[in-house]
C-alpha positions in Angstrom: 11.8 -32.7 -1.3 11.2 -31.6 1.9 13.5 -29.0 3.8 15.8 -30.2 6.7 14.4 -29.1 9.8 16.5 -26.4 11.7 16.6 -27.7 15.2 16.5 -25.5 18.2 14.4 -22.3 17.4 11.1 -21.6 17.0 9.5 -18.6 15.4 5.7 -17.1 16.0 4.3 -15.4 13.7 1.1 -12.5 14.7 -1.0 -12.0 12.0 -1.4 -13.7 8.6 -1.6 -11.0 6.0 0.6 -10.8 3.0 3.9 -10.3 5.3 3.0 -13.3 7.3 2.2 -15.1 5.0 4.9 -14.5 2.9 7.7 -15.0 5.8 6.0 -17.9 7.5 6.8 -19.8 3.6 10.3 -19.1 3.6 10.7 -20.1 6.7 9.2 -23.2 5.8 11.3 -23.5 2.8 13.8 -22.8 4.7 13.0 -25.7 7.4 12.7 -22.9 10.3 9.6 -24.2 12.6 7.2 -21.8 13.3 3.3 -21.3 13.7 1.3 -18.1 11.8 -2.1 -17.0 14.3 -4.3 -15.2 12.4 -7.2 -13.8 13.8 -10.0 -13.6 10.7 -9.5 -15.5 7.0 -6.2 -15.5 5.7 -5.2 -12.5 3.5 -5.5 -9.0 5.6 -6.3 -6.4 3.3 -6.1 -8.2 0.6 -9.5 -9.1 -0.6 -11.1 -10.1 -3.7 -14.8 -10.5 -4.1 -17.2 -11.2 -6.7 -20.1 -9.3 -6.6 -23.3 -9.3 -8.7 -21.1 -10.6 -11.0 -18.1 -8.1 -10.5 -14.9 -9.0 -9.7 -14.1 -6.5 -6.8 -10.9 -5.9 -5.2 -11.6 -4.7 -1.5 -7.5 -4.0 -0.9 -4.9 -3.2 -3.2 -6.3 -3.1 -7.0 -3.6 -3.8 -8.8 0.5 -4.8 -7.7 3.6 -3.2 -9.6 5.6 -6.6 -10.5 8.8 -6.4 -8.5 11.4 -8.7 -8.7 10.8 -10.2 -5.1 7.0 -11.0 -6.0 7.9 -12.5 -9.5 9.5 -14.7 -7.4 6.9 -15.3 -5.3 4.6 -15.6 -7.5 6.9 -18.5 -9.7 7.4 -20.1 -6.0 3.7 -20.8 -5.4 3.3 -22.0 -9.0 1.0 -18.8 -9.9 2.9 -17.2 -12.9 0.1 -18.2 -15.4 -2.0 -16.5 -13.6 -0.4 -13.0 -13.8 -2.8 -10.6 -15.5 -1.5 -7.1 -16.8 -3.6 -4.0 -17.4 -5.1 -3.1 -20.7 -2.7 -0.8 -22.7 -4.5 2.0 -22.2 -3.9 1.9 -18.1 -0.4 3.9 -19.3 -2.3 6.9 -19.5 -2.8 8.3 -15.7 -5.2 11.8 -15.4 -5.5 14.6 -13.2 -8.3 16.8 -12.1 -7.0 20.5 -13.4 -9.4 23.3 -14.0 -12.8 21.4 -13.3 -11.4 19.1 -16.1 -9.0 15.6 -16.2 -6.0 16.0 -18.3 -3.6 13.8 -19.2 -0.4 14.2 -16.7 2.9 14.0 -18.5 4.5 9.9 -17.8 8.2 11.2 -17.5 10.4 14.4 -17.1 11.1 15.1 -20.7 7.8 14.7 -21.2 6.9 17.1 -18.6 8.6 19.8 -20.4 7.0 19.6 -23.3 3.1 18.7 -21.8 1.0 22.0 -21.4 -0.8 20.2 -18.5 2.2 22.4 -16.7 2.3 26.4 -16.9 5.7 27.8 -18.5 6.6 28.7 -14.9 6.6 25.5 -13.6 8.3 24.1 -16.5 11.0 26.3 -15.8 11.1 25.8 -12.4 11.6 22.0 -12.9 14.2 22.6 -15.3 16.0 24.9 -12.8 15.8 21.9 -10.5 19.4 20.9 -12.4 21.3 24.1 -11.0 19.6 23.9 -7.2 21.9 23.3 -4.8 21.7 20.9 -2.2 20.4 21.6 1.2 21.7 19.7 4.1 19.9 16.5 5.1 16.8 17.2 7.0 15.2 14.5 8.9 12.3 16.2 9.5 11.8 17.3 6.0 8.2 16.7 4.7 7.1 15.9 1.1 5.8 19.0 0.3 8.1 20.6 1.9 11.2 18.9 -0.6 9.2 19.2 -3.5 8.6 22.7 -3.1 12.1 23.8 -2.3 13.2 21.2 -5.5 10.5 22.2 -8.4 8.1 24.6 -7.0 4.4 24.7 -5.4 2.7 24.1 -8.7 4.2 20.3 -9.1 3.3 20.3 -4.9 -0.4 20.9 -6.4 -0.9 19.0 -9.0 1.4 16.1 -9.0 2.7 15.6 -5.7 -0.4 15.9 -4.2 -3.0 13.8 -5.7 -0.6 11.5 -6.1 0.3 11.4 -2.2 -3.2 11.3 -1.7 -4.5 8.6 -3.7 -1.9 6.2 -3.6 -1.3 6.6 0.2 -4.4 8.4 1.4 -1.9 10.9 2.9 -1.2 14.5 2.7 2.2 15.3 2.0 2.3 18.2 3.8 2.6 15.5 6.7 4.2 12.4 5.1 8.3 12.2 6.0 10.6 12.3 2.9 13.3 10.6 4.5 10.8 7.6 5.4 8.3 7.6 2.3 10.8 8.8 -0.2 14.5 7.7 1.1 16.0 7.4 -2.3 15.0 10.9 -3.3 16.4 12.7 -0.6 20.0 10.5 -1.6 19.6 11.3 -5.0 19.6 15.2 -4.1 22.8 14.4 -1.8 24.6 12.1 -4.0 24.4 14.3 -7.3 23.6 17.5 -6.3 19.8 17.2 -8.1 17.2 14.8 -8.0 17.3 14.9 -11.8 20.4 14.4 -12.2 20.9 11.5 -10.1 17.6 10.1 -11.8 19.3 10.2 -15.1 22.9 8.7 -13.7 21.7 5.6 -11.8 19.1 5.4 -14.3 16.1 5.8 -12.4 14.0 7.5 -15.1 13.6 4.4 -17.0 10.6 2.7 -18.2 7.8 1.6 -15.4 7.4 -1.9 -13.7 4.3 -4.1 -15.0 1.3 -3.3 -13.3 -0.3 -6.9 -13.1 -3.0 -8.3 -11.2 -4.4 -12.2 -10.7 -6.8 -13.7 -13.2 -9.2 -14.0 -10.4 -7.9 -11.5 -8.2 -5.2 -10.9 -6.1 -6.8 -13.0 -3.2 -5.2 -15.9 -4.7 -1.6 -15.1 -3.3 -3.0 -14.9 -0.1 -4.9 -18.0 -0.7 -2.3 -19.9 -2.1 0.3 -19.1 0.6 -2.0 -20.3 3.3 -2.8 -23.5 1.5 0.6 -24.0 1.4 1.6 -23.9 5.1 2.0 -26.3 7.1 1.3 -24.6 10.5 -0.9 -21.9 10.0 -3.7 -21.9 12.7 -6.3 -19.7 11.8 -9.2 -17.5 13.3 -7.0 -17.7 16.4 -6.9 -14.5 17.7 -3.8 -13.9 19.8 -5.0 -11.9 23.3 -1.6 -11.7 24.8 2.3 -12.3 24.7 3.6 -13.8 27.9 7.8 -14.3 29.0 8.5 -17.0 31.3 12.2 -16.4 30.8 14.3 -13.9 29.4 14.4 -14.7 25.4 11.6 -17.0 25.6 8.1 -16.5 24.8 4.7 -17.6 24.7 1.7 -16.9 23.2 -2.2 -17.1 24.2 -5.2 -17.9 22.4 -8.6 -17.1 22.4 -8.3 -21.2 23.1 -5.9 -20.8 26.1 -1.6 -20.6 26.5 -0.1 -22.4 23.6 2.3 -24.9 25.2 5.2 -24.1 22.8 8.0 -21.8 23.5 9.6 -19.7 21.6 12.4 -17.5 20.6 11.4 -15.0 18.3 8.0 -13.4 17.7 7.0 -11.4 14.9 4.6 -9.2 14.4 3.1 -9.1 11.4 -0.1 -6.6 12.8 -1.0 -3.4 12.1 0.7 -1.2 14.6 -2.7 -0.7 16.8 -3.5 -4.4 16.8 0.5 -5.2 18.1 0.8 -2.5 20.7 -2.0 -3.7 23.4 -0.2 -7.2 23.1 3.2 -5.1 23.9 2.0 -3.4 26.1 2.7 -5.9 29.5 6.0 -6.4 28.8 7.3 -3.4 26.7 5.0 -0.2 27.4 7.2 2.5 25.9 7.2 0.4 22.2 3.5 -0.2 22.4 2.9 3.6 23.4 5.1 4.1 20.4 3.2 1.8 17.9 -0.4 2.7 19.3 0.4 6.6 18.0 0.7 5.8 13.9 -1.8 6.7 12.3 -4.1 4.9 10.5 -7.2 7.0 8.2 -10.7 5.9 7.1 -11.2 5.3 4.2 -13.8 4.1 1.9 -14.5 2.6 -1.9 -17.4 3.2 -4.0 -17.8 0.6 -6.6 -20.1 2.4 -9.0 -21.3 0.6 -12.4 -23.1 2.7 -15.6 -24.1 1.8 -19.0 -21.1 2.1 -21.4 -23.0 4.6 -24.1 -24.6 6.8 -20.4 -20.5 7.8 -19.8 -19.2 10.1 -22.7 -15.5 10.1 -20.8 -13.6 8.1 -23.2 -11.8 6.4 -20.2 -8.6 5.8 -21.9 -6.7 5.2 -18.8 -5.9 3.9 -15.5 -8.0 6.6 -13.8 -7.9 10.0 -12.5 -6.5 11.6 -9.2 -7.6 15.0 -8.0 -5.9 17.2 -6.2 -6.8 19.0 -3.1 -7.0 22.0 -4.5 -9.1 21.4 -6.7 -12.0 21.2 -4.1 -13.4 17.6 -5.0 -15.2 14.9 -2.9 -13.2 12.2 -3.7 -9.2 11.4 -3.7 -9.9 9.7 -7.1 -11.3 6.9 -9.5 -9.5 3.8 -11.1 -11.3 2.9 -14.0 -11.6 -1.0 -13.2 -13.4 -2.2 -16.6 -10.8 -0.1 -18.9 -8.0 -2.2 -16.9 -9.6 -5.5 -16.4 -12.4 -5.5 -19.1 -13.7 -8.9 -18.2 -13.9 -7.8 -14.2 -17.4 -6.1 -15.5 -21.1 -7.5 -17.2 -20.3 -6.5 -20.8 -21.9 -3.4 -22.0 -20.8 -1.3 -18.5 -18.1 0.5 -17.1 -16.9 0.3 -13.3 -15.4 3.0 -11.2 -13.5 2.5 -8.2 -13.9 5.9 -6.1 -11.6 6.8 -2.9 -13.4 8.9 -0.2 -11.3 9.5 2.5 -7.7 9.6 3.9 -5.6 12.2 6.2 -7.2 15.0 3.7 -10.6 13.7 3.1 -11.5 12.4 7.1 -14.8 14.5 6.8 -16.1 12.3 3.6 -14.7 9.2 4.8 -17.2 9.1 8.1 -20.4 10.1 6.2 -23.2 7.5 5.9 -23.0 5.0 3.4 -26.2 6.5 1.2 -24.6 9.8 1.7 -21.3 8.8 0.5 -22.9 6.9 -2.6 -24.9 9.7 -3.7 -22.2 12.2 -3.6 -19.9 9.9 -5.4 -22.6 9.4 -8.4 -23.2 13.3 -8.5 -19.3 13.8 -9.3 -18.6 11.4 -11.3 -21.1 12.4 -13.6 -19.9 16.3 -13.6 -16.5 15.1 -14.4 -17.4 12.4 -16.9 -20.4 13.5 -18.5 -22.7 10.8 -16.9 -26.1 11.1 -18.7 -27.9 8.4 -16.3 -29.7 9.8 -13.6 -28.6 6.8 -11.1 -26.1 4.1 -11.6 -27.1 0.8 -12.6 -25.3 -0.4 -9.6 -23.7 0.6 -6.0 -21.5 -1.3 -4.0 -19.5 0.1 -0.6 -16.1 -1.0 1.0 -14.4 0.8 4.1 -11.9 0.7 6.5 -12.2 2.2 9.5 -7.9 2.2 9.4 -6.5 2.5 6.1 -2.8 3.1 5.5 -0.4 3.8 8.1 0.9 7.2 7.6 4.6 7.4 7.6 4.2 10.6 9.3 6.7 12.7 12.2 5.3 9.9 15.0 6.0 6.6 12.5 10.4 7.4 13.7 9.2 6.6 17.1 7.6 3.4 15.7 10.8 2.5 14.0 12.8 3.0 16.8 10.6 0.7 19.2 10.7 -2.0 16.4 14.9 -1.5 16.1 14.7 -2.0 20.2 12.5 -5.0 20.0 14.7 -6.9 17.7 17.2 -7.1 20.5 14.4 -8.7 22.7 13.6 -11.1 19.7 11.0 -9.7 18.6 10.5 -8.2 15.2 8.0 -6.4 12.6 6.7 -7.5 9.5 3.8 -5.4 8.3 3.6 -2.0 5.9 4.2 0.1 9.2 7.9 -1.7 9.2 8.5 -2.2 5.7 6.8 0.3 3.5 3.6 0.4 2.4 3.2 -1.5 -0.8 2.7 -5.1 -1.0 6.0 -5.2 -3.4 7.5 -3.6 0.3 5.9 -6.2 2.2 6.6 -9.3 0.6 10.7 -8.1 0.3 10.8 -7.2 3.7 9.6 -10.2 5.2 11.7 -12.1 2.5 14.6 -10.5 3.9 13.5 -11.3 7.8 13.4 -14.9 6.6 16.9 -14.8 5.7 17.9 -13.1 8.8 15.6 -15.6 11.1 17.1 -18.5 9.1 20.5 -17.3 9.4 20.4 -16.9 13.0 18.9 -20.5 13.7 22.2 -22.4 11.4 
């Protein structure tokens, strides 16, 4: 059955990426009219490729199964699909000593893991009887960590953690905008702890899951499923005939629709030169977060050449710990069948706010230094790989860093011009994020126009 059609608004949507996508089909559902531009292919960073016959995910390698992308995923008829990781992808290491060790997968087992020293066991005990500090909105990661359970768990779990999952440095990276809950948890309960065990926060992990053939297909599916999505239409600028209307030019020319709410659903750097005209001050705002290289090294071996038993996810290593790289998932202990049988596949992470150096090096330069670590840390027997692949982005993940408040508070003034954000700038960085956020504008777009 098809949706009533809301008369009198109409919505365009920037950029067709997993929060476009995503808000463009509730609004559909919700019989909003609207039109997506997207520049390139549907999908932003999310892209799966098959290589050489590896399955290759250029983006996000894996999703933890929120509530709002179960949802999702039921809505576009894809929950067959849903892959989880192998068992063994429970296990998460850490570089420590020249050597991965297993980090401990919850508080209580923290305290009894000797991947900690006594001292820092005690320390995160201690964190119980701290007292809270008053709220700081300037606070960093690091910073709260340190003050909560001490510079070792800064070191070694905070920071290849930080690192690898947002190619950040946490020494940077705004508690109060990467971490909210954590600095209400210590001001709620008195301890982060404590306020972990009383709202039940310490409790077993979400699904990590992927797609059978990659998590492409959401992105795929959604844009199949749209009724006005007009890609590889570049949008080149944002024009206002009227106070609270809007229109939008193509590569093609001036759309002749008007309309009443824009959303942006771009990278902060691609939406501020389209701002720019009409709203300087946001798109000064937007053009100042930060955005690192990065790059992934898709490195292949013969199973019996890597004596690493790879019983895990992967391993992260810390800064101190003087490495080249932020970090490997090990893509054929996950996703077995992503590989030829008989070889293993490592996905490598050069780059970030604390790797920039590594992240601009050649490509040969870059693979070779890759290959050389990997097979100090894993015991690598083969003198080269049986097989090299590169992926990079020249912006990786925006850094929710001191300038990303003035991004928020150029986005909180835009929504009274009708014009909003939906990308991981806005709404956090994970796709989970994404998709919820631009859920939620949905509801608030489709609200206003009943």
């Amino acid at each position: 059955m098809q949706p009533i059609k809301i008369q009198g608004m109409r919505v365009a949507i920037l950029g067709g990426g997993i929060s476009g996508l995503t808000l463009a089909f509730y609004l559909q559902k919700a019989g909003v009219a609207y039109d997506l531009f997207e520049a390139g292919p549907a999908g932003g960073n999310i892209r799966s490729q098959l290589v050489d016959g590896y399955l290759l995910e250029t983006g996000p390698n894996s999703l933890q199964l929120s509530d709002e992308l179960e949802q999702l995923l039921a809505d576009l008829g894809l929950s067959a699909e849903i892959e989880d990781t192998a068992a063994v992808s429970k296990n998460r290491y850490v570089l420590r000593g020249g050597q991965y060790r297993k980090l401990p997968g919850s508080p209580p087992a923290l305290l009894a893991s000797p991947f900690f020293s006594l001292k820092a066991r005690f320390n995160v005990l201690r964190e119980l009887s701290r007292p809270a500090a008053a709220p700081d909105p300037t606070e960093t990661l690091a910073h709260f960590f340190r003050r909560r359970f001490g510079p070792e768990i800064v070191d070694y779990a905070l920071n290849p953690f930080i690192s690898g999952i947002y190619a950040g440095d946490p020494e940077k990276l705004l508690l109060h905008k990467t971490f909210p809950r954590l600095a209400a948890l210590e001001q709620t309960y008195g301890s982060v702890l404590r306020g972990l065990i009383k709202s039940g926060g310490a409790g077993t992990r979400r699904r990590i899951i992927s797609l059978r053939q990659g998590l492409q297909t959401i992105t795929d599916t959604l844009a199949a499923h749209l009724t006005h999505y007009h890609g590889h239409q570049p949008v080149t600028a944002l024009l206002q005939p009227a106070a609270g209307q809007y229109r939008v030019q193509t590569a093609a020319g001036i759309r002749p629709e008007t309309y009443d709410t824009v959303v942006l659903a771009l990278p902060a750097y691609a939406a501020a030169p389209l701002l720019r005209p009409l709203f300087p001050a946001a798109a000064e705002a937007l053009a100042a977060v930060y955005y690192p290289p990065m790059t992934a090294i898709f490195t292949a071996y013969h199973r019996p050449d890597v004596t690493h038993p790879l019983d895990g996810f992967g391993a992260l290593h810390p800064k101190v710990e003087q490495p080249y790289a932020a970090g490997s998932i090990w893509t054929s202990s996950i996703y077995p069948d992503r590989v030829p049988a008989g070889q293993v596949l490592f996905t490598t992470f050069v780059g970030g706010t604390q790797y920039e150096a590594q992240a601009r090096q050649p490509a040969a330069e870059q693979k070779s230094a890759v290959h050389a670590e990997l097979s100090r840390l894993y015991g690598i027997r083969a003198v080269q790989p049986v097989w090299q692949y590169r992926y990079s982005w020249d912006k990786a993940i925006p850094q929710f860093d001191q300038p990303i408040v003035a991004a928020h508070a150029a986005a909180d003034m835009l929504e009274q011009q009708g014009i909003f954000a939906a990308a991981n700038w806005r709404a956090g960085v994970g796709v989970p994020d994404c998709i919820r956020h631009a859920r939620l504008l949905a509801e608030k777009i489709s609200g206003h126009a009943g």
